[in-house]
MARMI-621966 format. One record per residue (C-alpha): residue in three letters; x, y, z; residue number from 1. Coordinates in steps of 0.02 Angstrom, whole numbers. Example, Ala and Ser with C-alpha at 12.3 -4.5 7.8 and 13.67 -1.06 7.14 Angstrom:
2
ALA, 615, -225, 390, 1
SER, 684, -53, 357, 2
//
This chain:
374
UNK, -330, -466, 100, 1
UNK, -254, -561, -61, 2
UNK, -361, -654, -144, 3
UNK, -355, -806, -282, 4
UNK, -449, -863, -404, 5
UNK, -393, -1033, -510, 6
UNK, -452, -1179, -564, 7
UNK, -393, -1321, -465, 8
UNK, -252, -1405, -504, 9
UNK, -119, -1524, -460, 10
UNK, -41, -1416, -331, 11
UNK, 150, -1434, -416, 12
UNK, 97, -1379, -576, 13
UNK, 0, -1242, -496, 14
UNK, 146, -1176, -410, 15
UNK, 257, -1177, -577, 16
UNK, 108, -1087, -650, 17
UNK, 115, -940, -527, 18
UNK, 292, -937, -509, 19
UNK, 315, -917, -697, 20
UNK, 194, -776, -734, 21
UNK, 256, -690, -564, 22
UNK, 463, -676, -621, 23
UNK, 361, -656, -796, 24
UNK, 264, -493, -734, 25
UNK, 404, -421, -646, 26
UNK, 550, -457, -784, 27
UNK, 457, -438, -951, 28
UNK, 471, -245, -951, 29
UNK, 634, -243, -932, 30
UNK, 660, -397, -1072, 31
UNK, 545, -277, -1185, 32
UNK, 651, -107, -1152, 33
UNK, 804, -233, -1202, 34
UNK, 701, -313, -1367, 35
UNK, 667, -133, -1439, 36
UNK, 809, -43, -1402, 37
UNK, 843, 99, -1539, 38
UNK, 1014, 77, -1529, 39
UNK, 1025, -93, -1589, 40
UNK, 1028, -160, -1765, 41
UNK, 985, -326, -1749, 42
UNK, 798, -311, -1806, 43
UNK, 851, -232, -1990, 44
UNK, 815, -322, -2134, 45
UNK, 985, -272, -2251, 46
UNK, 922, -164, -2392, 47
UNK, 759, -142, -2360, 48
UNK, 681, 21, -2306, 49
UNK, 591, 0, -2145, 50
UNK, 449, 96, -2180, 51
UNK, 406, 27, -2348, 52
UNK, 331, -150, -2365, 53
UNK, 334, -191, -2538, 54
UNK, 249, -327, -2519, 55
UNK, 99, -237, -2463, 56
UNK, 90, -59, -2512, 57
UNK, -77, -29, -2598, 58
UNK, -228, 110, -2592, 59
UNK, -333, 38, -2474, 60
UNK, -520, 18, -2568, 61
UNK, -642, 113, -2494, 62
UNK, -807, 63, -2438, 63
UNK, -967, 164, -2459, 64
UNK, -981, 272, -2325, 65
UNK, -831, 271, -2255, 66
UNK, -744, 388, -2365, 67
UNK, -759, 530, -2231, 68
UNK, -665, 677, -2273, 69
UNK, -483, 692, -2339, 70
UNK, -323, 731, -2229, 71
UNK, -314, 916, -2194, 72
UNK, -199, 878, -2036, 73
UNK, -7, 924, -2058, 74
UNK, 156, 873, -1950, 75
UNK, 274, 989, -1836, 76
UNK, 418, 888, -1765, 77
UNK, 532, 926, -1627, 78
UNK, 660, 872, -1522, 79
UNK, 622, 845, -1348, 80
UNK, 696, 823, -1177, 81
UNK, 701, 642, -1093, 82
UNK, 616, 733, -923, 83
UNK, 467, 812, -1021, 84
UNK, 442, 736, -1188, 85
UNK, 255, 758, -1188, 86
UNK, 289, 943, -1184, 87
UNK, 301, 1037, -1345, 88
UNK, 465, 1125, -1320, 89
UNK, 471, 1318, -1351, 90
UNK, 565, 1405, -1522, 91
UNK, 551, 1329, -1693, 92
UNK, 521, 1138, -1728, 93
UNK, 663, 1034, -1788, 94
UNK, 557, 993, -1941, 95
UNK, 373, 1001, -2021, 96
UNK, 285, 891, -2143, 97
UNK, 116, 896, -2245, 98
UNK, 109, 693, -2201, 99
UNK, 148, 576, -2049, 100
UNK, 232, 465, -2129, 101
UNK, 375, 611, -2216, 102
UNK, 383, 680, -2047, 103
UNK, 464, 519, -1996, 104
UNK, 575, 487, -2146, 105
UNK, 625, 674, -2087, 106
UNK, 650, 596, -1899, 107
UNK, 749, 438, -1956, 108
UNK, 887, 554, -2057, 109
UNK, 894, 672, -1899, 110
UNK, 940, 503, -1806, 111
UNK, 1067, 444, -1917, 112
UNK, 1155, 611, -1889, 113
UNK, 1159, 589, -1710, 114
UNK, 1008, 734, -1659, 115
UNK, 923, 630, -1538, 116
UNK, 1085, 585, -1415, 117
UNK, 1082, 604, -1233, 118
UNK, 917, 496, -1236, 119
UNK, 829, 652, -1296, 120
UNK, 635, 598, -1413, 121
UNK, 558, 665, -1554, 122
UNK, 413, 734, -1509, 123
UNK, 264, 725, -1657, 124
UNK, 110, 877, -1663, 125
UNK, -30, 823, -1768, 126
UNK, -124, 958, -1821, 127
UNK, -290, 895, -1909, 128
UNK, -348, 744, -1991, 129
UNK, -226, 632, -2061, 130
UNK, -312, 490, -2179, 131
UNK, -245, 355, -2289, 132
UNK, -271, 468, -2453, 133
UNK, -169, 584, -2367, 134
UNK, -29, 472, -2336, 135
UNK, -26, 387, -2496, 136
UNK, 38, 215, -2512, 137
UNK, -7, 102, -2350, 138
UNK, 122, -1, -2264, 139
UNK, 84, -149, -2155, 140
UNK, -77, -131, -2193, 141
UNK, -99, 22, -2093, 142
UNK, -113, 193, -2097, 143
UNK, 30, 220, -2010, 144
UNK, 188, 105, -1995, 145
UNK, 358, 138, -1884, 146
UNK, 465, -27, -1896, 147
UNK, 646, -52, -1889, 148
UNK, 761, -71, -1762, 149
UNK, 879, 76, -1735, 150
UNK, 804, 163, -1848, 151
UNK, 697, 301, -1747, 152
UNK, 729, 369, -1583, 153
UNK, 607, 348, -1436, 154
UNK, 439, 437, -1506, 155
UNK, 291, 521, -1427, 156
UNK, 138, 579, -1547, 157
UNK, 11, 717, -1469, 158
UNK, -98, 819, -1548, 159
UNK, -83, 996, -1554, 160
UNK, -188, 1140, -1487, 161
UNK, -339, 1097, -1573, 162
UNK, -303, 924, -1565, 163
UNK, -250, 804, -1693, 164
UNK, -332, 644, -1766, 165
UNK, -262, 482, -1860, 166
UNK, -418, 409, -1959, 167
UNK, -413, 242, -2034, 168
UNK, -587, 255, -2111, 169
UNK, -629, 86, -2084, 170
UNK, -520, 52, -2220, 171
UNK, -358, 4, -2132, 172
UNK, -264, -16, -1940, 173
UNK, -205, 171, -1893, 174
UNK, -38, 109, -1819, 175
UNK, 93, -36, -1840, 176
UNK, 259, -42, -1711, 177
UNK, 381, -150, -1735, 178
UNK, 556, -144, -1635, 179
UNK, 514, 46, -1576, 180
UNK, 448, 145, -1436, 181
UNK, 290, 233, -1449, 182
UNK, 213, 338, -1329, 183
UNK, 27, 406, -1381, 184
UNK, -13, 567, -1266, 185
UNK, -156, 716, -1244, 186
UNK, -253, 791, -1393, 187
UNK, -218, 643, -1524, 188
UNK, -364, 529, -1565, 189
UNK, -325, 340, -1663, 190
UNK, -524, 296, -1727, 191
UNK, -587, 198, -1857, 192
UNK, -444, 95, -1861, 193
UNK, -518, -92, -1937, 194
UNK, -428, -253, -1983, 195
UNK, -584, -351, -2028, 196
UNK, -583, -257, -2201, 197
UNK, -382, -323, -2211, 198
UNK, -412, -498, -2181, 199
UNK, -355, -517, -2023, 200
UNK, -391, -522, -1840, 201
UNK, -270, -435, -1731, 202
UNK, -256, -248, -1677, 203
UNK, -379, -138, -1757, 204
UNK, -312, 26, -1708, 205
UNK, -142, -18, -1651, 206
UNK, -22, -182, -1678, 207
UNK, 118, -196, -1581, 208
UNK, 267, -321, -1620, 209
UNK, 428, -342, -1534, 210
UNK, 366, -181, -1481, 211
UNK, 345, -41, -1334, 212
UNK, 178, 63, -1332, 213
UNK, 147, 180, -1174, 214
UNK, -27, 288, -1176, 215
UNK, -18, 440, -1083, 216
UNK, -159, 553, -1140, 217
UNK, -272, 532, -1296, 218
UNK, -407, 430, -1348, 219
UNK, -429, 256, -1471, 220
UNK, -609, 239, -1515, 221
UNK, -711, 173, -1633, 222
UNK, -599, 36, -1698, 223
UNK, -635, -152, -1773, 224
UNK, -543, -322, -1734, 225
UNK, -566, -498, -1657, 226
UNK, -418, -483, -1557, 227
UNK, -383, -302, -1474, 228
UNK, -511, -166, -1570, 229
UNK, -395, -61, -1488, 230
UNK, -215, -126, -1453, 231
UNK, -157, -308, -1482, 232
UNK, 12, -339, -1379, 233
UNK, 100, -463, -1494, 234
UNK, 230, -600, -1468, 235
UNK, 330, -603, -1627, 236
UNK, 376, -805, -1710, 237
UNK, 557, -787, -1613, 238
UNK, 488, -774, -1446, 239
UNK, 497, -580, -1451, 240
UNK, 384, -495, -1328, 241
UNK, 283, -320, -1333, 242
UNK, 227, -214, -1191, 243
UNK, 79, -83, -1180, 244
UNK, 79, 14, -1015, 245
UNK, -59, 140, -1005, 246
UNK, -82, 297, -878, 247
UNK, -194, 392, -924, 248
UNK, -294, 418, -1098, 249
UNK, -463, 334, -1157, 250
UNK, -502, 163, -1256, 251
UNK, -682, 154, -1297, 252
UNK, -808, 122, -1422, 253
UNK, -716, -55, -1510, 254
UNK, -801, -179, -1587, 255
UNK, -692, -350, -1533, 256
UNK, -582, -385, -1369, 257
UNK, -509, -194, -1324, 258
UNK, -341, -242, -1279, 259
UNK, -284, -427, -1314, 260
UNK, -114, -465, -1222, 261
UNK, -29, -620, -1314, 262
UNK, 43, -756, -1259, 263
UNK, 213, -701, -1114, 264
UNK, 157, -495, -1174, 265
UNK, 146, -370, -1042, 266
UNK, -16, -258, -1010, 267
UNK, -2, -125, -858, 268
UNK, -164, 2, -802, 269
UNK, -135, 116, -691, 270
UNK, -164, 285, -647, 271
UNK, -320, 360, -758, 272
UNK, -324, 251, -907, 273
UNK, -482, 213, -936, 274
UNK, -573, 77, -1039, 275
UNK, -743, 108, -1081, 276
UNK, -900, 40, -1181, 277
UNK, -819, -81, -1315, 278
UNK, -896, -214, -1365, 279
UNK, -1074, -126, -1356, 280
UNK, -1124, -196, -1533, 281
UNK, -1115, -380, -1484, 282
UNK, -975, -401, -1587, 283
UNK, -850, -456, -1425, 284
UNK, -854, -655, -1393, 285
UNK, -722, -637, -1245, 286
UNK, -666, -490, -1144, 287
UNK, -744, -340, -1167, 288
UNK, -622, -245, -1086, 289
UNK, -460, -327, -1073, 290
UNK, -405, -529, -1153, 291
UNK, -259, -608, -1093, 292
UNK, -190, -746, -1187, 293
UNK, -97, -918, -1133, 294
UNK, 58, -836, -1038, 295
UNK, 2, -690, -1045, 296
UNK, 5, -549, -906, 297
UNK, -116, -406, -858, 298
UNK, -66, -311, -706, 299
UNK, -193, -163, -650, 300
UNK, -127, -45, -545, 301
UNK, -253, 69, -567, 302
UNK, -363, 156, -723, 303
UNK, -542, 95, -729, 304
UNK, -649, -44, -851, 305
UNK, -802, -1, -848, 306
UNK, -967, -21, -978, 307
UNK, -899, -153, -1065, 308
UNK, -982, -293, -1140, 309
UNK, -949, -477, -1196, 310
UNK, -1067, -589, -1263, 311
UNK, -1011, -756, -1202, 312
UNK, -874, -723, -1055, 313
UNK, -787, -600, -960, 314
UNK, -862, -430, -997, 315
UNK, -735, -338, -915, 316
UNK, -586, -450, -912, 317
UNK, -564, -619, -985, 318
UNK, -412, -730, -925, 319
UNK, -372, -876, -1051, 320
UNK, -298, -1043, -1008, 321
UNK, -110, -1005, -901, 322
UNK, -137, -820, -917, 323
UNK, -111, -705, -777, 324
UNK, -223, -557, -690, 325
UNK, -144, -464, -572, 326
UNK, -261, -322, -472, 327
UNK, -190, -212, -359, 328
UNK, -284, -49, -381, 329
UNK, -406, 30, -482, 330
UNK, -593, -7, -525, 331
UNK, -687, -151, -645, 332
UNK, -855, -78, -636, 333
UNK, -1034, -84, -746, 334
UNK, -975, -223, -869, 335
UNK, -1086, -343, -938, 336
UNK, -1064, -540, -974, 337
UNK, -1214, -678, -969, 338
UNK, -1260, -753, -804, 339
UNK, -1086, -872, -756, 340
UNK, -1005, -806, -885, 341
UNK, -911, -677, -769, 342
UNK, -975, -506, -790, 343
UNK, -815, -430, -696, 344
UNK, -695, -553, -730, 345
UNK, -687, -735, -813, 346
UNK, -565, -840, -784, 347
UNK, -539, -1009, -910, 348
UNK, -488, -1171, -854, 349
UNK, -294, -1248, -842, 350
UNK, -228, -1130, -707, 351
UNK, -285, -966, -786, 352
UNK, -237, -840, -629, 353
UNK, -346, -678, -549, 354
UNK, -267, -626, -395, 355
UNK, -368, -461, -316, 356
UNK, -248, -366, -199, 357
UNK, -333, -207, -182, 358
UNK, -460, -95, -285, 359
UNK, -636, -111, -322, 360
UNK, -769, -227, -410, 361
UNK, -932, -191, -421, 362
UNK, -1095, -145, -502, 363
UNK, -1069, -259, -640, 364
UNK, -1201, -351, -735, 365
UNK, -1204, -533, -734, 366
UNK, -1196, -638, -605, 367
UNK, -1077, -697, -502, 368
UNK, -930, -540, -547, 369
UNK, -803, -676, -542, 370
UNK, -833, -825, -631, 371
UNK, -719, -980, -691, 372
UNK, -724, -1135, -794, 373
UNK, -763, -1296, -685, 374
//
């Protein structure tokens, strides 16, 4: 049986509400597919290159102790089919780099010659441990930064047979999208990815702008912000939306909100993504697990949130004033929020929406599971 959970409202502006982040939840995939599409130039800024900011390259300063150990991780490249791009094809790769970053300058040139047609991807291996000393200047303020709009083909980044690693050190973000496709699959680990030692508070391992990330495989641990330690799904100042669908793959160990979904972004959970144990230090004000945003839109059609912590609301999923939680499937389990502060899920006043379809809550600590603002 459906269920609903709201604040009460006038019953007209309730309806709008619902009917809004409904067509929203069901369009806004599509409207993201359409925002990044490689093929369009719209997003360029004339004569700039789109992997440089000037304005912000720098060596990141390090802090005591979290030097860790240089990159010793290298780059194969190849191009991939559109029915198996996780899959390392077999034969030679298209290209190989000792950093990330010149394994995408090698990428974009392949594109501008026309190698990725037919909707084919280039597929990344990351051997190793890349690092910001490794990669030299920073862009974006992260360790990693694809931007520009027709400027890469659809990408996927794996790690290779011993797996591969992108380390920010605690000293920057790992990885910055803007106007691209990203897809993150098995073997490659984002961690110590922190935006608290950049001055700012969104998307500590991952920022996404205008932007498409999907998460197949992998794991993003470890990682530092206010506002998604993990991922932050960002609506640009034009109105731009992003979109983070994940399948499969792990998110744990973040200090701040795991995945923050701004204001009319898309967040989808399904099959075995799981979301585990952030928010452990204390550090986590508001949705341990998952924080949606005004407008925003969290469907979960499966995955699990489990062992995640918040100190003052929603420990597992926090739903801010005219934002959107969908559940169909999947399990919210062992998260922890104070007594009425919704150790499942929290929902804020001004018709912030939980519907439960289907799946499972339980076990959590904090009581009731499902709380909301009166």
């Amino acid at each position: 049986m459906k269920k609903l959970f709201f604040i009460s409202r006038p019953a007209a502006s309730f309806r709008r509400t619902v009917a809004v982040l409904l067509t929203g939840a069901a369009l806004l995939l599509a409207a993201c597919e359409h925002t990044v599409d490689p093929d369009s130039p719209n997003s360029s800024v004339p004569g700039q290159d789109q992997d440089q900011d000037p304005g912000q390259d720098h060596k990141p300063e390090q802090k005591p102790g979290d030097e860790g150990k240089p990159s010793t991780g290298s780059v194969t490249w190849f191009v991939s089919e559109p029915e198996n791009p996780d899959e390392v094809p077999s034969g030679e790769p298209a290209g190989k780099a000792e950093t990330l970053n010149e394994g995408l300058r090698q990428i974009r040139a392949a594109h501008k010659e026309g190698a990725f047609a037919e909707n084919k991807r280039a597929l990344l291996v990351i051997d190793g441990v890349i690092t910001p000393d490794g990669e030299g200047s920073i862009s974006n303020k992260s360790l990693v930064s694809i931007t520009g709009a027709g400027e890469y083909p659809p990408l996927v980044i794996r790690g290779g047979e011993a797996g591969g690693m992108l380390d920010g050190q605690n000293q920057v973000r790992v990885l910055y999208v803007e106007s691209n496709k990203v897809t993150i699959a098995e073997g490659l680990t984002l961690t110590r990815g922190n935006t608290a030692t950049m001055n700012e508070m969104y998307g500590g391992a991952v920022y996404l702008e205008k932007a498409n990330l999907t998460m197949t495989g992998g794991t993003i641990s470890d990682s530092t912000a206010e506002y998604g330690s993990a991922v932050a799904v960002i609506e640009d100042g034009e109105g731009k939306h992003s979109a983070f669908k994940m399948t499969g793959g792990t998110i744990k160990g973040g200090s701040g909100s795991a995945v923050f979904i701004d204001s009319a972004c898309l967040f989808i959970l399904a099959g075995s993504g799981l979301i585990t144990e952030n928010g452990l230090d204390g550090s986590t004000k508001e949705g341990g697990g998952v924080q949606i945003a005004e407008h925003g839109i969290f469907t979960m059609a499966g995955g699990t949130i489990k062992g995640n912590r918040a100190a003052i609301s929603g420990g597992g999923v926090q739903v801010d004033t005219n934002g959107g939680f969908f559940m169909k499937n999947g399990t919210i389990t062992e998260n922890t929020a104070p007594d009425n502060g919704g150790s499942a899920v929290h929902t804020a006043r001004n018709n912030a929406i939980f519907v439960l379809e289907g799946g499972s809550i339980k076990n959590n600590h904090g009581f009731p599971e499902i709380a909301r603002n009166d």
